[in-house]
N, C-alpha and C positions, 0 to 999 in steps of 0.2 A: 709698959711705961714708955719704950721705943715709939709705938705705933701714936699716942699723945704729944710726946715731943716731935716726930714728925709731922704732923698733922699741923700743929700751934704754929711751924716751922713756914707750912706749904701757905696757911693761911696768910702769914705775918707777911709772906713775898706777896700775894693778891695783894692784899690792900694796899701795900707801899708800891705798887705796879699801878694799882688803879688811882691811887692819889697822885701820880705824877704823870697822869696822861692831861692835855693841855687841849682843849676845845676850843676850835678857833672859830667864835660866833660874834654876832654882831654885842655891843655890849652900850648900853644909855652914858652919855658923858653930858656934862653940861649942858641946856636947854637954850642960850642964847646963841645965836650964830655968828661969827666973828664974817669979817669981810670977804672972806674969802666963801664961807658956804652960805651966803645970806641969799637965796629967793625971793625975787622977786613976786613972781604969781603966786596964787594961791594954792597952787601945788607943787609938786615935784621934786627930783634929786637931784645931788651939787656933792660932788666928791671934791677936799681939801686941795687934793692935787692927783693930777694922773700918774701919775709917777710915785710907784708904790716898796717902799722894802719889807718891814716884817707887819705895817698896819697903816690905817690910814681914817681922818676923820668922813661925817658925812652926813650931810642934812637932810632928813626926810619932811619935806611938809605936807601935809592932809589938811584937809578938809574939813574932815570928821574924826571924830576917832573911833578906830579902828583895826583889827587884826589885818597883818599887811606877811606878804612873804618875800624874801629878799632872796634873792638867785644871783650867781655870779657863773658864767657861760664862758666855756674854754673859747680857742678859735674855732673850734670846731662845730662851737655853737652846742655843746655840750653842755647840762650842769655840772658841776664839779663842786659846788657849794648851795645849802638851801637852807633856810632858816624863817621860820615865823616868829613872828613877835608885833606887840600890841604900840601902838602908837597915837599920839593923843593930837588934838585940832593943834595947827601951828606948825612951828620948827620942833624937829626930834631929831637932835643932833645924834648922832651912833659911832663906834669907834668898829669897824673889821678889821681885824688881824688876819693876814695873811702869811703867816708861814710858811703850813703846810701848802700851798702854792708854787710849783715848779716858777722859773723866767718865765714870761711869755705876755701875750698880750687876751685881755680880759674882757668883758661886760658884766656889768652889773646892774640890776634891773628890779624894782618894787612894784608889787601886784597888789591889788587889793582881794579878797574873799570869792572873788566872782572871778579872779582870772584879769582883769584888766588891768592893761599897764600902767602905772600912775608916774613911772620916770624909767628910765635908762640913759649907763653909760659907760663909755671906753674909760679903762685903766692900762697900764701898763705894771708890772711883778719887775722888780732890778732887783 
């Protein structure tokens, strides 16, 4: 009966360990672009602001729609953040959170399927 109640015990900590780990991805927020991330051309990316604490908005505009991957590059020119996710013809506003993100200075950058660039750009982590 020991060996049950430890076990119920060991599992009960997994799960409450794994429900409060916090993934820091890009996330869909509202679909109209306010003035500040509104693009002009027909493509490209427009961060809210450079200057970033724990999240930051950002407009991705395509083309097409399409699977796009989102990279954010140490100074090192490193990744250090990488995430796919699907995006539709237009404005695809996104919200990244950046916590687990030391201070430092950033790029972040949208690829489409094949590899090519479709926007890049400096941030700043305060």
């Amino acid at each position: 009966m020991k060996t049950i109640n430890k076990l119920v015990l060991v599992f009960l900590v997994i799960i409450f360990t794994l429900s409060c780990r916090k993934v820091d991805v890009p996330t869909p927020i509202s679909q109209e672009p306010n003035a500040e991330l509104k693009i002009n051309s027909v493509s490209g990316l427009k961060l809210q602001s450079a200057f970033v604490t724990s999240e930051v908005a950002m407009n991705v505009k395509s083309e097409v729609s399409q699977s796009v991957t989102i990279k954010i590059f140490d100074i090192a020119n490193r990744v250090v953040s990488k995430e796919t996710m699907n995006v539709s013809v237009g404005d695809n506003i996104l919200k990244v959170y950046t916590n687990a993100l030391p201070s430092s200075g950033y790029r972040i950058g949208v690829y489409d399927s094949n590899g090519k660039e479709l926007g890049i750009t400096d941030f700043n982590k305060i």
